[in-house]
N, CA, C and O atoms as a MOPAC input file, in Angstrom:
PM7 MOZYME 1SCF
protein

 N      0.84300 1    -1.18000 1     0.00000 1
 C      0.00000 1     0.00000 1     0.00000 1
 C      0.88900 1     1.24500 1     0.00000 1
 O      2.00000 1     1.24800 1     0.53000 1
 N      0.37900 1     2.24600 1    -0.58500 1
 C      1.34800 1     2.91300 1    -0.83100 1
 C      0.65300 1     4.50800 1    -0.14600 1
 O     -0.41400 1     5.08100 1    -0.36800 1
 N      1.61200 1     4.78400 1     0.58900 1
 C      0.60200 1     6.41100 1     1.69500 1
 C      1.35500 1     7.23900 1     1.21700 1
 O      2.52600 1     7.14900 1     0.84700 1
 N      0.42100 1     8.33100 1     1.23700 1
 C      0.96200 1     9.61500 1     1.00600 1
 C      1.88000 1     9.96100 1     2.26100 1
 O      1.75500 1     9.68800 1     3.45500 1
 N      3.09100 1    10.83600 1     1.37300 1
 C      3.83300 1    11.27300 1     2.54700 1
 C      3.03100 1    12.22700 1     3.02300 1
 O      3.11800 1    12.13000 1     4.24700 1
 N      2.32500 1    13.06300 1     2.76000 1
 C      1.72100 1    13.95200 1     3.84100 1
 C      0.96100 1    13.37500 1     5.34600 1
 O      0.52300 1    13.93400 1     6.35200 1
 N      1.08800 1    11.84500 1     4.84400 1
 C     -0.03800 1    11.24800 1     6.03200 1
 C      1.26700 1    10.70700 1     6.66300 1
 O      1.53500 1    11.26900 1     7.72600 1
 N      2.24300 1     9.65000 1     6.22900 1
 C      3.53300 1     9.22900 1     6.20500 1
 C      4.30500 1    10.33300 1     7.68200 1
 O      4.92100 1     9.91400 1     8.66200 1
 N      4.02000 1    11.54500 1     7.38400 1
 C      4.58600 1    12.46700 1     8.15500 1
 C      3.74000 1    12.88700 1     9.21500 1
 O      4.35100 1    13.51500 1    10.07900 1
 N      2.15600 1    12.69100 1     9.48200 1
 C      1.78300 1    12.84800 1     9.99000 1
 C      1.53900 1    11.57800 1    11.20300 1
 O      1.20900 1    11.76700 1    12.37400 1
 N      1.74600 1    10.56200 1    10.68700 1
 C      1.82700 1     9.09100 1    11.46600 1
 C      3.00900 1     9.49400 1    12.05300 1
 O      3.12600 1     9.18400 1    13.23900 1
 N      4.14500 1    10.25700 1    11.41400 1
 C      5.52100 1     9.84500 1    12.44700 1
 C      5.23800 1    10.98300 1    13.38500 1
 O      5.48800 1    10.69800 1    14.55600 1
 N      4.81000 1    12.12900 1    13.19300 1
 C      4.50900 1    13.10800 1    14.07900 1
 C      3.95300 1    12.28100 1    15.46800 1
 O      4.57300 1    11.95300 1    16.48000 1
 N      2.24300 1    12.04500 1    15.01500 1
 C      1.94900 1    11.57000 1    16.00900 1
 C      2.51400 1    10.37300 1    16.65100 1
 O      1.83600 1    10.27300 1    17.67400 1
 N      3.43700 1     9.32400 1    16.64500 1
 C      4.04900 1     8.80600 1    17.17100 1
 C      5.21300 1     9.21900 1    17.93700 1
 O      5.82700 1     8.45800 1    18.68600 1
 N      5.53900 1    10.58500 1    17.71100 1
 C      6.79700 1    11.09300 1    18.41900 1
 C      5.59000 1    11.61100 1    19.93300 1
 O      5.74300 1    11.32600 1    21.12000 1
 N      4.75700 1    12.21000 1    19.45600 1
 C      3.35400 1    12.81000 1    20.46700 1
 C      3.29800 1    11.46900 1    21.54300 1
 O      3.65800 1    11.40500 1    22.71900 1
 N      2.84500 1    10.68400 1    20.87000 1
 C      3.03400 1     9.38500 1    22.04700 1
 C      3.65000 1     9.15000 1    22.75200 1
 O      3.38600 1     8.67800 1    23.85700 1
 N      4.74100 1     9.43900 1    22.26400 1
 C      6.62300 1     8.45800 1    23.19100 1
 C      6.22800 1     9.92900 1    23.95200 1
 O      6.34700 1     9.78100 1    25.16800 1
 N      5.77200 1    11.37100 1    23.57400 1
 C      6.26900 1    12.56000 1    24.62800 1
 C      4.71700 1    12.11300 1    25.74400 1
 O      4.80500 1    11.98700 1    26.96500 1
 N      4.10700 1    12.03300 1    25.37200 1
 C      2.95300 1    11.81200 1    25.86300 1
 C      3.00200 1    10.83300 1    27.20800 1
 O      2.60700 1    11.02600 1    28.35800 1
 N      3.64200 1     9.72400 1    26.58500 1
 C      4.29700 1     8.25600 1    28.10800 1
 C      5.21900 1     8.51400 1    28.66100 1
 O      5.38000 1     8.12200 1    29.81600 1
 N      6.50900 1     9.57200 1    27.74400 1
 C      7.49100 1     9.92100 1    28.60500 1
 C      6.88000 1    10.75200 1    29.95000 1
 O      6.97700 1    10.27300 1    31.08000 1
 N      6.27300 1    11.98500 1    29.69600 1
 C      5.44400 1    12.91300 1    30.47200 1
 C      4.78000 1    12.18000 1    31.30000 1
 O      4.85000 1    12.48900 1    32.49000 1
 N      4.17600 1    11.32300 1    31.00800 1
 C      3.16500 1    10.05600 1    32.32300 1
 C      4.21800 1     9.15600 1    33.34900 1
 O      3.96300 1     8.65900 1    34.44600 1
 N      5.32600 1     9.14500 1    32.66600 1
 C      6.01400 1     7.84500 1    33.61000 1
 C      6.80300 1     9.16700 1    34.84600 1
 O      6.95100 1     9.21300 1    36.06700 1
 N      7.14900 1    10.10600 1    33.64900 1
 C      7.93300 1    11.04400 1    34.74700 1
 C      7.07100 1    11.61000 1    35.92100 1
 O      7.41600 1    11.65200 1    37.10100 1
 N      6.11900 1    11.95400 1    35.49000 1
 C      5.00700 1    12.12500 1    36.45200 1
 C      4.68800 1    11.16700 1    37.60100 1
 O      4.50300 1    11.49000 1    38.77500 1
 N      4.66400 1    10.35000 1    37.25300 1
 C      5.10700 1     8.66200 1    38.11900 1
 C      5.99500 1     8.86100 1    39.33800 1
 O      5.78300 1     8.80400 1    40.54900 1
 N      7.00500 1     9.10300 1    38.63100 1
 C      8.34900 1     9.25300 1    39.34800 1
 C      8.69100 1    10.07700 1    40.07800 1
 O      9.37100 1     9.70600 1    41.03500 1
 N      8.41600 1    11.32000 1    39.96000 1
 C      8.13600 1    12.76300 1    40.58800 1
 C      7.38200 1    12.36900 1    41.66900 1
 O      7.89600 1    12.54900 1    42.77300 1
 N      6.08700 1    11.78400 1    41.61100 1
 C      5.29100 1    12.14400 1    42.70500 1
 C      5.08700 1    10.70300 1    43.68900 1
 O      4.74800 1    10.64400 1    44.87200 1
 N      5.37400 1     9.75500 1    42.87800 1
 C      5.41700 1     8.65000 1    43.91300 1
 C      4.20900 1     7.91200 1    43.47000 1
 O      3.96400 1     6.71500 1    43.61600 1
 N      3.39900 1     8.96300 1    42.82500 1
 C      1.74700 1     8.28400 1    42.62300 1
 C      0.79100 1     8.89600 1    41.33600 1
 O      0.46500 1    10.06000 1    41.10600 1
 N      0.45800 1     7.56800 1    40.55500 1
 C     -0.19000 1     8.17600 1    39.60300 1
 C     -1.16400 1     9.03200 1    39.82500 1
 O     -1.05300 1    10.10600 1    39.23400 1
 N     -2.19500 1     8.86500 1    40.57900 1
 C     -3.28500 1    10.12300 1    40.88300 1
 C     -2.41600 1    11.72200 1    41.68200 1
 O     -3.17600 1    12.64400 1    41.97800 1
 N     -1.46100 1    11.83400 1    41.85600 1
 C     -1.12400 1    13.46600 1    42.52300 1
 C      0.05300 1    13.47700 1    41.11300 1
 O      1.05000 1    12.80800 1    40.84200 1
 N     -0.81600 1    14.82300 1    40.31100 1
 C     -0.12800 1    15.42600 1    39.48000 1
 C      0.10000 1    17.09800 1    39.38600 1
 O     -0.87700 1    17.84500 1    39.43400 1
 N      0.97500 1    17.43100 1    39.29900 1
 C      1.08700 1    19.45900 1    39.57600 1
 C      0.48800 1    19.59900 1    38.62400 1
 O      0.15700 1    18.82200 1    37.72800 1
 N      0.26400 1    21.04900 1    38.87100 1
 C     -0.35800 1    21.71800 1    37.52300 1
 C      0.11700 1    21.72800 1    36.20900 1
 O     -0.52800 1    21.79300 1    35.16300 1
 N      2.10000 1    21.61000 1    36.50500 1
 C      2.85600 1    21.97400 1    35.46300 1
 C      2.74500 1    20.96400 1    34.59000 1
 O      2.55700 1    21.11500 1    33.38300 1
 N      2.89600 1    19.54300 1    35.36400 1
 C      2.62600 1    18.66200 1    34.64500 1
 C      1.40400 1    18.03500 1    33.81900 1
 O      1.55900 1    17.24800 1    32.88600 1
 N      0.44800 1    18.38900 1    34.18300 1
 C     -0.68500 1    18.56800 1    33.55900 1
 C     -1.24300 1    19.52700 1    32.52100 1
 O     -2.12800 1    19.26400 1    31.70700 1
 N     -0.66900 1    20.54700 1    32.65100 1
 C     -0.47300 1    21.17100 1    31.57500 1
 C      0.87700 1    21.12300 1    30.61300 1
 O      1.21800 1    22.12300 1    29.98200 1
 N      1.49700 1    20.08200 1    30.56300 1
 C      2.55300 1    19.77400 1    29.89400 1
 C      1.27300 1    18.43700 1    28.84800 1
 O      1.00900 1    18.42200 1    27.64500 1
 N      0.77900 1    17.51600 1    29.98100 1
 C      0.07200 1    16.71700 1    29.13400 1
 C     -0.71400 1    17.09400 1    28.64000 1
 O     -0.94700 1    16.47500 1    27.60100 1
 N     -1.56400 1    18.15200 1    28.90100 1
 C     -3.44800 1    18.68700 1    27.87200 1
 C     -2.19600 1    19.20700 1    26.95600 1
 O     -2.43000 1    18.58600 1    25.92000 1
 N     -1.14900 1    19.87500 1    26.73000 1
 C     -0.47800 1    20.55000 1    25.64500 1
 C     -0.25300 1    19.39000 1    24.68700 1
 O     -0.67300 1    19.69000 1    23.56900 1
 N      0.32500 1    18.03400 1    24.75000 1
 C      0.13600 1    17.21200 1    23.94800 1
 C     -0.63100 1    16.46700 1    23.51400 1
 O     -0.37100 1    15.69600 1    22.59000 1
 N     -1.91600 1    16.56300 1    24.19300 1
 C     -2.80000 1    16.45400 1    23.96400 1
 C     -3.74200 1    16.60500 1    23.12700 1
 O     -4.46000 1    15.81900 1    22.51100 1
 N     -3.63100 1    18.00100 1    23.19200 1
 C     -4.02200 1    18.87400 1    22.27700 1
 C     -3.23100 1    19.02600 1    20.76000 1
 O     -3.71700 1    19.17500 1    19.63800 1
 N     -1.71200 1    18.91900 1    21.23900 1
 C     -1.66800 1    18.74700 1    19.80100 1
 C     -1.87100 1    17.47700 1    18.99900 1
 O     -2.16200 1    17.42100 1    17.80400 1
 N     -1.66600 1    16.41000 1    19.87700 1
 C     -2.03700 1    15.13000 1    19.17700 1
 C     -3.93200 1    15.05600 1    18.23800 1
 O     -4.25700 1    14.44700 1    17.21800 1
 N     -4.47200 1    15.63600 1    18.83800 1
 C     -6.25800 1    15.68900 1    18.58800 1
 C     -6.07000 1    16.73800 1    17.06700 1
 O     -6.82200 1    16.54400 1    16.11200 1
 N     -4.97800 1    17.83000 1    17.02700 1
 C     -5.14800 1    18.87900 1    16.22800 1
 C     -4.56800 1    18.01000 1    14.44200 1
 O     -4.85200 1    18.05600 1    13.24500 1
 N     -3.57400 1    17.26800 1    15.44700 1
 C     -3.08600 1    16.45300 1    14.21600 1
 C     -4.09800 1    15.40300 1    13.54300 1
 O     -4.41600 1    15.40000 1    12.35400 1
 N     -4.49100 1    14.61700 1    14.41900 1
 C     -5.92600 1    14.09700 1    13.78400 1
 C     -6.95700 1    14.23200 1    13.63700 1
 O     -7.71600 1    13.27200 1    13.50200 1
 N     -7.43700 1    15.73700 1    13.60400 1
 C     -8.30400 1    16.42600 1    13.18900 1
 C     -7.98400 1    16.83700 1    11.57600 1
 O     -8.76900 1    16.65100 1    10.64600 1
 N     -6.73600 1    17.39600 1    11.48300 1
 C     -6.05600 1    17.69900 1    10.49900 1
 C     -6.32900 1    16.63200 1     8.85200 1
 O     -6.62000 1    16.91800 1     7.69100 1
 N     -6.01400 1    15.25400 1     9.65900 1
 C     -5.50900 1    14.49300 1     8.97100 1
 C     -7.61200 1    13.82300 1     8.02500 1
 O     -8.04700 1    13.57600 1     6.90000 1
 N     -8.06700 1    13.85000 1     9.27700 1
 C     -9.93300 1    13.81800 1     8.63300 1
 C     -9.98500 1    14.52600 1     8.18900 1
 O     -9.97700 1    14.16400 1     7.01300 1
 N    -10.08300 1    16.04900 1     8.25600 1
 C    -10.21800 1    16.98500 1     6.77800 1
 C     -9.89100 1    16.34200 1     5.60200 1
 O    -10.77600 1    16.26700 1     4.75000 1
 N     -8.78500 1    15.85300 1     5.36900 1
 C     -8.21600 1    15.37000 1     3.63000 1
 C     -8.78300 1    13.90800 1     3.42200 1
 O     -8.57600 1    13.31000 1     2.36600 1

């Protein structure tokens, strides 16, 4: 099968979003001792990738 690189680039995007996405969750982990107590900073580190991960596949349904 053969993908467009525009999608090609958008699959590797969002896969880099992921690895930042679990990196951000495990560190969060680690920091606090406990998955439920998260700072603000860190939580707004995750809705930020969040958000861009949703913008990218929003993006990608338009075409």
């Amino acid at each position: 099968m053969v993908v467009n690189s525009r999608y090609r680039n958008a699959l590797e995007r969002f896969e880099l979003l992921l690895r930042r996405l679990e990196d951000s969750d495990r560190q969060t982990r680690e920091d606090s001792g406990s998955i439920g107590e998260v700072t603000g900073r860190e939580a707004m580190r995750t809705n930020s990738i969040k958000s861009e991960m949703l913008a990218l596949v929003r993006s990608l349904i338009r075409y």
